[in-house]
KOLDOMAR-240342 format. One record per residue (C-alpha): residue number from 1; x, y, z. Coordinates in nm, 2 decimals. Each point is the difference from the previous one (the first is absolute). Layout:
<atoms>
+-----+--------+--------+--------+
:  nr :     xx :     yy :     zz :
+-----+--------+--------+--------+
: NUM :      X :      Y :      Z :
...
+-----+--------+--------+--------+
</atoms>
This chain:
<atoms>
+-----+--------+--------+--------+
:  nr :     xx :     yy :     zz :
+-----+--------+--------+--------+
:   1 :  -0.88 :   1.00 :  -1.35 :
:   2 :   0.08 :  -0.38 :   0.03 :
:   3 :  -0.22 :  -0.19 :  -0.23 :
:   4 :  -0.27 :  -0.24 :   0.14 :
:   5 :   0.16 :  -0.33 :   0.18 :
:   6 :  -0.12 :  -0.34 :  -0.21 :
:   7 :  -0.16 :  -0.28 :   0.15 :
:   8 :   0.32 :  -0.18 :   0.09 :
:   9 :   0.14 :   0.27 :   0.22 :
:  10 :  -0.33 :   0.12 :   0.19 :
:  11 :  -0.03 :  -0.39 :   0.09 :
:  12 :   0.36 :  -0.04 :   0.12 :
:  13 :  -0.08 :   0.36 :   0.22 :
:  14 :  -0.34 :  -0.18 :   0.10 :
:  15 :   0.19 :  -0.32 :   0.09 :
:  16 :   0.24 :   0.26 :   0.26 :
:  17 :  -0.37 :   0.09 :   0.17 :
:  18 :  -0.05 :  -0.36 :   0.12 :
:  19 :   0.14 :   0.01 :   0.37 :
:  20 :   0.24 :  -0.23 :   0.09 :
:  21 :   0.15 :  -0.05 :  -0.32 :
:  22 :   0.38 :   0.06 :   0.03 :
:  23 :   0.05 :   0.25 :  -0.31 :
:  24 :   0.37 :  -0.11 :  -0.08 :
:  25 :  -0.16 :  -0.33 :  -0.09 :
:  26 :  -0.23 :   0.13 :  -0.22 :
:  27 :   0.26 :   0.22 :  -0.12 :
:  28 :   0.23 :  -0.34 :  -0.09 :
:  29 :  -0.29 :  -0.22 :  -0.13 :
:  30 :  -0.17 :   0.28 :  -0.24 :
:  31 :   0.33 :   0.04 :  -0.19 :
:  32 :   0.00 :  -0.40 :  -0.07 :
:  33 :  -0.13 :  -0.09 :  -0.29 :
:  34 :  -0.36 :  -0.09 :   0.01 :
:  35 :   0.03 :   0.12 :   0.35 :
:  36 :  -0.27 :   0.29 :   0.00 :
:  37 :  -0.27 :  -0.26 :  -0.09 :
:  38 :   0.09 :  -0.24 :   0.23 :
:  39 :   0.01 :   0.25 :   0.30 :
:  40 :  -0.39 :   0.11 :  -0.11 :
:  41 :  -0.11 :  -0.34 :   0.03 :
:  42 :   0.21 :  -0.04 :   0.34 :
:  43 :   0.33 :  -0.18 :  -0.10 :
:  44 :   0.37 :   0.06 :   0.07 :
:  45 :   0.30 :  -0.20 :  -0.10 :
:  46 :   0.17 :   0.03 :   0.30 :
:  47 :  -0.07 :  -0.22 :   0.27 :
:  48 :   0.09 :   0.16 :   0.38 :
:  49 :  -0.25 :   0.07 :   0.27 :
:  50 :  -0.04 :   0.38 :  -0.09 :
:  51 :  -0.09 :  -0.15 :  -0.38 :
:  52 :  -0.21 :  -0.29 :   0.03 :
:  53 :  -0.18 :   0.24 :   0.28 :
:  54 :  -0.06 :   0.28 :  -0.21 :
:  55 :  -0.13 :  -0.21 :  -0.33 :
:  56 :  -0.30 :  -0.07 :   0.29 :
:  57 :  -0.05 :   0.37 :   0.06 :
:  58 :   0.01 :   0.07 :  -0.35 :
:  59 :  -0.26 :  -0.30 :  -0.07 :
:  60 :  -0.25 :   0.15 :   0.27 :
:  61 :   0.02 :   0.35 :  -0.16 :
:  62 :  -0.12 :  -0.12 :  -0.33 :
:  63 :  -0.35 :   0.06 :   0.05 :
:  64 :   0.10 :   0.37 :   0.08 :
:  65 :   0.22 :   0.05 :  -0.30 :
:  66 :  -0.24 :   0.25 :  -0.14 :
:  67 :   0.05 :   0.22 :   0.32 :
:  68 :   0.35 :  -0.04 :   0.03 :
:  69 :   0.07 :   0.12 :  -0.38 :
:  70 :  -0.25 :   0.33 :   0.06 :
:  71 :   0.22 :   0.03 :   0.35 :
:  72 :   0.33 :  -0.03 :  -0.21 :
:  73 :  -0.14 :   0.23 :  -0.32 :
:  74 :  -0.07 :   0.27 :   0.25 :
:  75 :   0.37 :  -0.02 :   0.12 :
:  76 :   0.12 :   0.09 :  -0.33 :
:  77 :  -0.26 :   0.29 :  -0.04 :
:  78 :   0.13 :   0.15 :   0.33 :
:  79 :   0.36 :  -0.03 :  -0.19 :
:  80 :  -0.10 :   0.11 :  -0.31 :
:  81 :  -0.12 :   0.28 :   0.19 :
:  82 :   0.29 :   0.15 :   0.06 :
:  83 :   0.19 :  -0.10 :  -0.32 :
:  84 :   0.12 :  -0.33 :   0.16 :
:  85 :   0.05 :  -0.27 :  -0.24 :
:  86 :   0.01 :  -0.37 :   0.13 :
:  87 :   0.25 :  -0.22 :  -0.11 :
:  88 :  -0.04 :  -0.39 :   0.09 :
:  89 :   0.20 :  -0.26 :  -0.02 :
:  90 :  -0.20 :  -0.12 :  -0.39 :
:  91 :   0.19 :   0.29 :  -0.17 :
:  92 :   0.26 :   0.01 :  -0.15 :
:  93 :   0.11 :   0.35 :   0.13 :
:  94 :   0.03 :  -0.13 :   0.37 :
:  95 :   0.35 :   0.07 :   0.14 :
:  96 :   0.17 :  -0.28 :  -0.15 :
:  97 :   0.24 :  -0.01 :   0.33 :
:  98 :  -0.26 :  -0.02 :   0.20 :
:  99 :  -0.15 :  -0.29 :  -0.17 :
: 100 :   0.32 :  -0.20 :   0.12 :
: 101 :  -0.03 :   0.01 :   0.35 :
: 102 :  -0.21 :  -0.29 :   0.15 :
: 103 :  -0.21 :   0.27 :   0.22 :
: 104 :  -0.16 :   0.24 :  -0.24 :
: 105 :  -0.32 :   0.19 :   0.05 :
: 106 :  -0.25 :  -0.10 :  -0.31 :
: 107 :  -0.06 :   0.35 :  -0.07 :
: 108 :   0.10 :   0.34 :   0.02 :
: 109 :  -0.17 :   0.36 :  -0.01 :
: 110 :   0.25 :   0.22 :  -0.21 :
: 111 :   0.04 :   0.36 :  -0.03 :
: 112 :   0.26 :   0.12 :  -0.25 :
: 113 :   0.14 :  -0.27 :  -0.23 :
: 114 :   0.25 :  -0.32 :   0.01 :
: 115 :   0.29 :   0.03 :  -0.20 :
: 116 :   0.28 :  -0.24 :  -0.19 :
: 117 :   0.25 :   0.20 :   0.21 :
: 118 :  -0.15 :  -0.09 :   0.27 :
: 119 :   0.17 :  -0.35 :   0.02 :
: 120 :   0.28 :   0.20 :   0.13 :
: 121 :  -0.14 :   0.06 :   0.31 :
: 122 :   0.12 :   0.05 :   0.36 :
: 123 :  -0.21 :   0.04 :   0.33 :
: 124 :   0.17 :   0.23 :   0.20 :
: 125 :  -0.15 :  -0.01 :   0.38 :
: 126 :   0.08 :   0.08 :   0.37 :
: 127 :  -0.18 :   0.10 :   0.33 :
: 128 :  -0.31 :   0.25 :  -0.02 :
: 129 :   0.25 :   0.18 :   0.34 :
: 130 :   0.30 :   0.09 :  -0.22 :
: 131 :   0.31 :   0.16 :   0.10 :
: 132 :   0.13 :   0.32 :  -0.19 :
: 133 :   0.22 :  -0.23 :  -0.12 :
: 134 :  -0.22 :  -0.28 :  -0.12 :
: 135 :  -0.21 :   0.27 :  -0.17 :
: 136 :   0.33 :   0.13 :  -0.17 :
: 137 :   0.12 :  -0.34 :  -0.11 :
: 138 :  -0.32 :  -0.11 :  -0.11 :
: 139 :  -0.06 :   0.28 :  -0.25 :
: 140 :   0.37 :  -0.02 :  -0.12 :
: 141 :  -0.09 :  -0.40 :  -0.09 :
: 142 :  -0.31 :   0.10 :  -0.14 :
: 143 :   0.18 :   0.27 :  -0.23 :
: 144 :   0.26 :  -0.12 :  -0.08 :
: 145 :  -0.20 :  -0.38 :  -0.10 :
: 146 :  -0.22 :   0.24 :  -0.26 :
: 147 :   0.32 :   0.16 :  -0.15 :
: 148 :   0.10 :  -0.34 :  -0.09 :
: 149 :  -0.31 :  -0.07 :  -0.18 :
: 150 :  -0.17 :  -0.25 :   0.30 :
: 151 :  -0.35 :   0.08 :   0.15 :
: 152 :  -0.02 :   0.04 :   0.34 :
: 153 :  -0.30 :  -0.19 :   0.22 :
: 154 :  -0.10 :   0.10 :   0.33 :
: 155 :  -0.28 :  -0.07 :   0.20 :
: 156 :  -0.15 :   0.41 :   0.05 :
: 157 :   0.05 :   0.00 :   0.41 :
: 158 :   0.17 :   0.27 :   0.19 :
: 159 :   0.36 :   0.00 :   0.02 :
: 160 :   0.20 :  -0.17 :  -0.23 :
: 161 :  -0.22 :  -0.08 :  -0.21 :
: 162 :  -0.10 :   0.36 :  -0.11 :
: 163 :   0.36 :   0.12 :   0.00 :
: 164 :   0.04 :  -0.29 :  -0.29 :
: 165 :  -0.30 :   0.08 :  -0.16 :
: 166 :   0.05 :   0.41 :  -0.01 :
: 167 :   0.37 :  -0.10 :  -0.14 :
: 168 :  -0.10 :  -0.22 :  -0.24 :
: 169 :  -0.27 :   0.28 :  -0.16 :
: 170 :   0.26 :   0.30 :   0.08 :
: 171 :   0.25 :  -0.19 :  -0.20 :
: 172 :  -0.24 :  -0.03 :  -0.30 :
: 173 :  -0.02 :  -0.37 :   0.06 :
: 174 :  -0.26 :  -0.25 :   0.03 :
: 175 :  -0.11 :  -0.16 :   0.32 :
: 176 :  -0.33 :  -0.18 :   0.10 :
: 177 :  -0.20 :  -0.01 :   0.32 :
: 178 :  -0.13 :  -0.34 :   0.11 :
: 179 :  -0.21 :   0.07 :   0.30 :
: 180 :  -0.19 :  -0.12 :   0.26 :
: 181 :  -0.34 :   0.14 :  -0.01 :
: 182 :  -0.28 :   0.03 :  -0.30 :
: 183 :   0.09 :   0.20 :  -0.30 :
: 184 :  -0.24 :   0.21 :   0.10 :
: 185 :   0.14 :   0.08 :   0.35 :
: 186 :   0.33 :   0.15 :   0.05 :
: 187 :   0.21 :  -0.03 :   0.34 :
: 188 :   0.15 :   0.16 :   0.14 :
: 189 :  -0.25 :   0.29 :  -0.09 :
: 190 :   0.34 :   0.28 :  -0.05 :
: 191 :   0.08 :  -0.24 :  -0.29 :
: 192 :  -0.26 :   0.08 :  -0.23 :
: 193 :   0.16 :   0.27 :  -0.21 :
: 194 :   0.34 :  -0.24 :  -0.04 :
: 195 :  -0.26 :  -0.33 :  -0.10 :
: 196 :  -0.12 :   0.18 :  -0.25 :
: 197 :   0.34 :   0.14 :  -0.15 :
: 198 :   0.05 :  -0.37 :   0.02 :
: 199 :  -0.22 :  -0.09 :  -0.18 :
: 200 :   0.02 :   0.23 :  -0.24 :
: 201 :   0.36 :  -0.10 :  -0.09 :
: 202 :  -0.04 :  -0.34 :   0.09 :
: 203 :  -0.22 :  -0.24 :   0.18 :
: 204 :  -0.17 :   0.00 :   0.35 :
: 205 :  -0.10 :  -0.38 :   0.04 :
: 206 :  -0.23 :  -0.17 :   0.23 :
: 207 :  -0.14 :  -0.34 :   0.05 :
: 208 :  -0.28 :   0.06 :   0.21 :
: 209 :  -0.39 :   0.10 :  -0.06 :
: 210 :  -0.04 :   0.36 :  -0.10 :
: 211 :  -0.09 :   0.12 :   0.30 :
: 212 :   0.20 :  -0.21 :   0.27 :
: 213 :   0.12 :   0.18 :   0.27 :
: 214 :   0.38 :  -0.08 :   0.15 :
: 215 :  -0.04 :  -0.30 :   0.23 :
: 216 :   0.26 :  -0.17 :   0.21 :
: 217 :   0.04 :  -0.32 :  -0.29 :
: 218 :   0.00 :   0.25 :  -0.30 :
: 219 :   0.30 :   0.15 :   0.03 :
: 220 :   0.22 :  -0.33 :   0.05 :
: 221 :  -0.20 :  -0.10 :  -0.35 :
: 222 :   0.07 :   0.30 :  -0.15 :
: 223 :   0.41 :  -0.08 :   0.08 :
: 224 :  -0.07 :  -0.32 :  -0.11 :
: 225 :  -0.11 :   0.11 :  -0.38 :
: 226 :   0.28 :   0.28 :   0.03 :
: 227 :   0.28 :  -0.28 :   0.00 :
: 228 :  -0.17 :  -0.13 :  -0.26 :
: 229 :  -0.04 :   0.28 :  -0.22 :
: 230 :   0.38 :   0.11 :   0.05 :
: 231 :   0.28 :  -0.20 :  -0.13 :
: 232 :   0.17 :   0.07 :   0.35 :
: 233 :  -0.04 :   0.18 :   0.34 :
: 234 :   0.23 :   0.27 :   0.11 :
: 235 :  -0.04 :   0.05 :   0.41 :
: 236 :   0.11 :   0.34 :   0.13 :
: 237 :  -0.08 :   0.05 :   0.32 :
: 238 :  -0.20 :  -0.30 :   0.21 :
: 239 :  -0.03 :  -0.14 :   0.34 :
: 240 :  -0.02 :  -0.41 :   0.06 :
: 241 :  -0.39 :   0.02 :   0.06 :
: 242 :  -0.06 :   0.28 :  -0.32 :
: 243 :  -0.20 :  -0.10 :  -0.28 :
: 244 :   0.33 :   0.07 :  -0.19 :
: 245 :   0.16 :  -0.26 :   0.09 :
: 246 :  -0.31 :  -0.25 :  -0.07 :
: 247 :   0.04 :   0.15 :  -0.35 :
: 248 :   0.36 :  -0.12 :   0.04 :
: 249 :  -0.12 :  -0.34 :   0.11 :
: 250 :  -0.26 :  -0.03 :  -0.31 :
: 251 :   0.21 :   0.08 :  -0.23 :
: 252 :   0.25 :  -0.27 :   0.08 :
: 253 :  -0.28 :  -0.23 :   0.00 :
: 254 :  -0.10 :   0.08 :  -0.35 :
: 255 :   0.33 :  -0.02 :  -0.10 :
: 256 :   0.05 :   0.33 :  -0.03 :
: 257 :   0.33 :   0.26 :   0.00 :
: 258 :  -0.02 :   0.17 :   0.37 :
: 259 :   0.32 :   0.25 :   0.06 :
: 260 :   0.06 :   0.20 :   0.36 :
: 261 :   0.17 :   0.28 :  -0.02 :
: 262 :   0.31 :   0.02 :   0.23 :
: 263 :  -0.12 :   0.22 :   0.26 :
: 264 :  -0.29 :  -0.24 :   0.07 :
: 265 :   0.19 :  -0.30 :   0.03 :
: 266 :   0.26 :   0.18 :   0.24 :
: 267 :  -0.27 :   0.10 :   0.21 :
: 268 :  -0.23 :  -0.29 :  -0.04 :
: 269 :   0.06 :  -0.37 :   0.10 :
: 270 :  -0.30 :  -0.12 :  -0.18 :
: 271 :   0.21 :   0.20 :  -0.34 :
: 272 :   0.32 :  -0.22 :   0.07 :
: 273 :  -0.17 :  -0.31 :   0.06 :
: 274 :  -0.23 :   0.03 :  -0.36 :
: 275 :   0.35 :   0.07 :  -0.15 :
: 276 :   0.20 :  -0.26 :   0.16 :
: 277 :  -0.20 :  -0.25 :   0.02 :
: 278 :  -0.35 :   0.06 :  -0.23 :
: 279 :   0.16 :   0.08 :  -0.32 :
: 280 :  -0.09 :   0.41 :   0.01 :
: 281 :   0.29 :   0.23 :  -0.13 :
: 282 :   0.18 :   0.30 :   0.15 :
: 283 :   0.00 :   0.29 :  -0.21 :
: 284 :   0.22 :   0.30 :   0.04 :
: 285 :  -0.12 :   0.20 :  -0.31 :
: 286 :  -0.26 :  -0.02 :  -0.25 :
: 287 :   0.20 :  -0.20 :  -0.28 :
: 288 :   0.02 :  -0.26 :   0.25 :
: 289 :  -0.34 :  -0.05 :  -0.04 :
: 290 :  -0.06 :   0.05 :  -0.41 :
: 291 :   0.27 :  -0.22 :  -0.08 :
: 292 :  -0.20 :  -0.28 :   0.16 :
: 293 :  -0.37 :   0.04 :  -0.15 :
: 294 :  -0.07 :  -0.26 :  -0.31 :
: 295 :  -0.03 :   0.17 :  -0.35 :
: 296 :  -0.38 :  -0.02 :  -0.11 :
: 297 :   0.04 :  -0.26 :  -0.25 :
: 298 :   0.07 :  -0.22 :   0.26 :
: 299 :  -0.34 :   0.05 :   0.25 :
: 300 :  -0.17 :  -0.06 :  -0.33 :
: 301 :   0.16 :  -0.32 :  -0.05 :
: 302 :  -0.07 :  -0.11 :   0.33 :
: 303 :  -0.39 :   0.11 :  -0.02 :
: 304 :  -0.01 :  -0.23 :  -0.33 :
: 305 :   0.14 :  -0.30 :   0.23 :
: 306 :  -0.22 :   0.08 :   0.25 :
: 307 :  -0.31 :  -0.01 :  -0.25 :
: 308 :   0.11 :  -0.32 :  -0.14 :
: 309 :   0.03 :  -0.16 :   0.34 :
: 310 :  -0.36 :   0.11 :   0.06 :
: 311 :  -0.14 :  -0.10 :  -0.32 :
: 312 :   0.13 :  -0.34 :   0.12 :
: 313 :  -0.24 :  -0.02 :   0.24 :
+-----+--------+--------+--------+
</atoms>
């Protein structure tokens, strides 16, 4: 079982229960230094509408701090529960390329573990409506990514997604889940046996309160920490409105890789246009993609600059 949270991290999750707090701010300002205590007294550093606003929200809730840490304590319980450990962004074992995106959730419920090989990771995604061919050519990715010793993320939904995931496991790989209900919940339902071979030989992730159902915002979140966690996106299979290509879209944003295989961008004008003119790469075969990721040594030394640059603040 996870051990008890401290005092720090139940007050950050108790912080997440005051409405109208954006919780990528108190994600950003909790990893500054000193920035824990000055959120519990209802100061931020940064200074834009959404900020100043929710420093005010976080003032009013003071008096119902008590509340709110008893609301967040139970959260973890409900976790803990079911062998769910939470992870925030105080520890030091939070994905460290996930701490580098400006967007990050301040915690996570984690079944299964985090690994040091997991800085070699790839998000491989596509419709939940896949082809026969989608299907095929995601679980080939998927395969042969693990045989070349990268871990393979994917976001748990029908389609593509699966195909990836059952690769990835088939192949003796790792992979990890980040999805978009409660770690409690499981969706779709027919998923359940793969989520917990998931996390069994890796990680199913979520960012959400234990027992959050699938909403129409928490699934574009959940792509949103899936960039993150991954040093790069492969799209498989996606049509110009698919949650796939938001993915794509993120990841460029957070400045990171995003490849499309060939097919899509034959097929797909939205594919040639991220490639001609957004900075994503065709990829014909898998090396295309592994020859591209960063070595580990390198996402460390960028978290250390990233620390510094906070610590400035």
């Amino acid at each position: 079982m996870t051990p008890p949270a401290n005092e720090d991290r139940v007050a950050l999750l108790a912080l997440c229960k005051i409405p109208k707090v954006n919780w990528y701010l108190l994600a950003r300002e909790a990893q500054r230094l000193g920035g824990l205590a000055r959120l519990l007294h209802g100061e931020v550093t940064e200074s834009s509408p959404e900020a100043v606003a929710a420093a005010e929200a976080i003032r009013d809730a003071l008096p119902q701090r008590s509340a709110l840490v008893d609301e967040a304590q139970r959260e973890i319980d409900k976790a803990q529960a079911i062998d769910a450990r939470l992870i925030t962004v105080l520890d030091e074992d939070y994905p460290t390329t996930l701490r580098l995106i400006f967007n990050l959730p301040p915690f996570l419920f984690v079944r299964g573990q985090f690994d040091e090989a997991d800085l070699r990771s790839v998000a491989v995604v596509g419709t939940r409506r896949a082809s026969a061919d989608g299907v095929k050519r995601s679980g080939k990715m998927a395969r042969l990514l693990v045989e070349r010793g990268v871990t393979v993320v994917s976001g748990l939904a029908r389609g593509i997604d699966t195909a990836a995931h059952r690769a990835a496991l088939d192949a003796g790989g790792r992979t990890i889940a980040v999805i978009g209900t409660g770690i409690r919940k499981c969706y779709p339902a027919e998923n359940r046996q793969l989520a917990e071979e998931i996390a069994a030989h890796g990680a199913l992730v979520s960012q959400f309160w234990p027992d959050a159902p699938g909403a129409t915002y928490t699934f574009p979140r959940r792509n949103v920490t899936m960039s993150g966690i991954a040093q790069g996106t492969v799209v498989i299979e996606a049509s110009s409105t698919s949650g796939a290509k938001m993915q794509a879209r993120l990841a460029l944003e957070h400045g990171k890789k995003v490849f499309l295989i060939k097919s899509l961008t034959e097929s797909q004008e939205w594919a040639r246009t991220y490639v001609e003119k957004r900075g994503a790469v065709m990829v014909d075969e898998v090396d295309d993609v592994v020859r591209l990721l960063a070595a580990p040594e390198r996402i460390h030394a960028a978290d250390n600059r990233r620390a510094q640059l906070a610590f400035q603040f």
